[in-house]
N, C-alpha and C positions, 0 to 999 in steps of 0.2 A: 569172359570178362570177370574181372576180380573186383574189390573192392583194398584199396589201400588204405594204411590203420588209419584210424580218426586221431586225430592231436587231443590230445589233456582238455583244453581249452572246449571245442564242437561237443565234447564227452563230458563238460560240469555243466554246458549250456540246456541240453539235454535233460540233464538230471535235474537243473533248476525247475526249467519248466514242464517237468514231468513229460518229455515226448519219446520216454524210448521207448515205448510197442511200438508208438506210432510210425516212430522212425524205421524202427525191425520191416514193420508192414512194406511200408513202400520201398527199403532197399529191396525186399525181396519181389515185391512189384517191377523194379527198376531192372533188375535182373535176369527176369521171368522173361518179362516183355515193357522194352523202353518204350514203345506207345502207348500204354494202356491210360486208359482217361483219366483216371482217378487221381494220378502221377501230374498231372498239368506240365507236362514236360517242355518247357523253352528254351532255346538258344538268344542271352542275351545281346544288349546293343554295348558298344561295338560288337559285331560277331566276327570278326578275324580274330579273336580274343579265346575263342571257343568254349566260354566260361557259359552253363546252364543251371536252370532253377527246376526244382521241381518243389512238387506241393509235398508237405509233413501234414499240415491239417490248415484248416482257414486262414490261421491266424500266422504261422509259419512256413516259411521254403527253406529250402538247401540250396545250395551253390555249390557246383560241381565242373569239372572239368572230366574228358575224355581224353586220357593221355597216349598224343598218338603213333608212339614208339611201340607200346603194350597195350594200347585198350582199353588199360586198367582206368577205374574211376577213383576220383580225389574228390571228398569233399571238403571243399576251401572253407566253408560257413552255413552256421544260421542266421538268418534273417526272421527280421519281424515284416509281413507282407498287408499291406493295406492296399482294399479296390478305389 
């Protein structure tokens, strides 16, 4: 599994809120092993959709799809994630 480029837009959010270790962190987490806890890794609602969240740090998620021609992963977005 690869990672597909990030758009301009995922890449100034990022930098606004200062999460790119964090982000580095858990792609490579995501990578390593998609289970891993730290990752909070879910498939959201609708799920015919195939659209997933993982965790960046408390306050942020990613939104991600599994593209399943290639595998490859797209992240669609940041979010802001509140419990």
């Amino acid at each position: 599994m690869k990672i597909l480029p990030i758009s301009a837009k995922i890449l100034s959010q990022l930098t606004k809120y200062s999460l790119e270790t964090k982000f580095k962190k858990q792609i490579t987490l995501l990578l390593s092993n998609p289970r891993h806890p730290g990752l909070h890794l879910e498939l959201l609602e609708p799920k015919q959709h195939g659209i997933y969240s993982f965790r960046i740090d408390r306050k942020f998620r990613a939104l991600c799809i599994f593209r399943p021609d290639t595998g490859d992963l797209e992240i669609l977005a940041i979010t802001v994630h509140y419990h």
